[in-house]
C-alpha positions as CSV (number, residue, x, y, z in Angstrom):
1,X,0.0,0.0,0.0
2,X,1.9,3.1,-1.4
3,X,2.0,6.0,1.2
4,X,-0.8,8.5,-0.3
5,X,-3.5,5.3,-0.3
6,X,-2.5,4.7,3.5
7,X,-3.1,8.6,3.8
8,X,-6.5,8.1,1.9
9,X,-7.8,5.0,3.9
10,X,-6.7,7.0,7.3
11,X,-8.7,10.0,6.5
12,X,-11.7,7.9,5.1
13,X,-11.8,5.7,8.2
14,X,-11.2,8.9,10.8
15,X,-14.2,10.5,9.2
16,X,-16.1,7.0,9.6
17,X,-15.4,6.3,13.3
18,X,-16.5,10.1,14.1
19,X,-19.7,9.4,12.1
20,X,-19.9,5.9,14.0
21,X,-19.6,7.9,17.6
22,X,-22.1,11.1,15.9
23,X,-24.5,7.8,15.5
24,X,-24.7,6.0,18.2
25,X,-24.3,9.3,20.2
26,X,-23.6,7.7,23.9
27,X,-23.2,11.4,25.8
28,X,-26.3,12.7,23.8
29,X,-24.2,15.7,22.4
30,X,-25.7,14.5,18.7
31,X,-28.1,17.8,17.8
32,X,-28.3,17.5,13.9
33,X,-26.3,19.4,12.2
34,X,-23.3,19.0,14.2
35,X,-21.5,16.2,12.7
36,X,-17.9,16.6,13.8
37,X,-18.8,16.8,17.1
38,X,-16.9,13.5,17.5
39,X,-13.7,14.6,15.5
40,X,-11.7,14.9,18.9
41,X,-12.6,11.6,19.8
42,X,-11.8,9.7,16.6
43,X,-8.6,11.4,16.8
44,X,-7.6,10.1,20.0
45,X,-9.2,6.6,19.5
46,X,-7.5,5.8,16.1
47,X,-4.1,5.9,17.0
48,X,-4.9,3.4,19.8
49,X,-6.9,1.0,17.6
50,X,-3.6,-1.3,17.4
51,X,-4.2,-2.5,20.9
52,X,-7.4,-3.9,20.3
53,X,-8.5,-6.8,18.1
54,X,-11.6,-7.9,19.7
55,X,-15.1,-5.4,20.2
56,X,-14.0,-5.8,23.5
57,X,-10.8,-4.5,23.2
58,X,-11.9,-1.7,21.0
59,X,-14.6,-0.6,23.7
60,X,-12.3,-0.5,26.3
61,X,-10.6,2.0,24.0
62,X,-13.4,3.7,23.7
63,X,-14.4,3.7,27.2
64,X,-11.6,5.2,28.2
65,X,-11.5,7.9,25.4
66,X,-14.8,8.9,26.4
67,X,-13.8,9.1,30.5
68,X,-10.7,11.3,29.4
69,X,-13.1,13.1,27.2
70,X,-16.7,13.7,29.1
71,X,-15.8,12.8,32.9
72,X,-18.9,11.7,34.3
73,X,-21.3,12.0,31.5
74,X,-19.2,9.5,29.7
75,X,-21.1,6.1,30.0
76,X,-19.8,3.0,32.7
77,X,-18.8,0.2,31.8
78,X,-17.3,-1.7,28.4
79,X,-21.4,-3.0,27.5
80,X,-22.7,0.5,26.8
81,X,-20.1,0.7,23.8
82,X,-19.9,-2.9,22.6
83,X,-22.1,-2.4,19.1
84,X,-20.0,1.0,18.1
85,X,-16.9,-1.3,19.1
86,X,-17.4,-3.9,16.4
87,X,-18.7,-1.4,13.8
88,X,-15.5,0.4,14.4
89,X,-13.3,-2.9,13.9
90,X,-15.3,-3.8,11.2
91,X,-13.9,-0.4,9.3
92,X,-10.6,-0.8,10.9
93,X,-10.2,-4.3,9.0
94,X,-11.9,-3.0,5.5
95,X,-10.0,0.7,5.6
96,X,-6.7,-0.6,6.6
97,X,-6.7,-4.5,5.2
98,X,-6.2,-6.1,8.7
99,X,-6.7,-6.6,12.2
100,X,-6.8,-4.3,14.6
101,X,-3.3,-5.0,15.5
102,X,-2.4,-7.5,19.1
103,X,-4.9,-7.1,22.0
């Protein structure tokens, strides 16, 4: 994978995994028209996304993204983000062409 089609897949999955987090919107901060609301997130999450294979290990990520992120608003517990978990390592895999990296 030449270096501007790495570039390409990073940028497409960034702006996927903030639209995953804008969907499933687990602090409620989702009013509309805001959809980069999540951009900080994504941005923190993605580099970290090589430490997690499993949904699990990607909402643990997540998890603790969200604590650094929203405190106490941020939801408890891995559960609350399993499904955005596995839709993110689902567009890990198919943006980058493999797993999410050891967990």
């Amino acid at each position: 994978m030449s270096c501007s089609n790495l570039s390409r897949d990073y940028r497409e999955l960034f702006a996927e995994v903030s639209a995953i987090l804008f969907r499933h919107d687990l602090v409620g901060i989702n009013f509309g028209g805001n959809t980069d609301e999540y951009d900080p997130e994504a941005g923190t999450i993605l580099p970290r996304l090589r430490q997690g294979t499993t949904a699990e290990g990607v909402a643990e990520i997540v998890r603790e993204e969200f604590v650094r992120w929203f405190g106490r608003e941020a939801p408890e517990g891995t559960e609350s983000y399993l499904a955005l978990a596995e839709e993110i390592r689902v567009a890990y895999e198919r943006r980058l062409g493999g797993p999410a990296g050891p967990g």
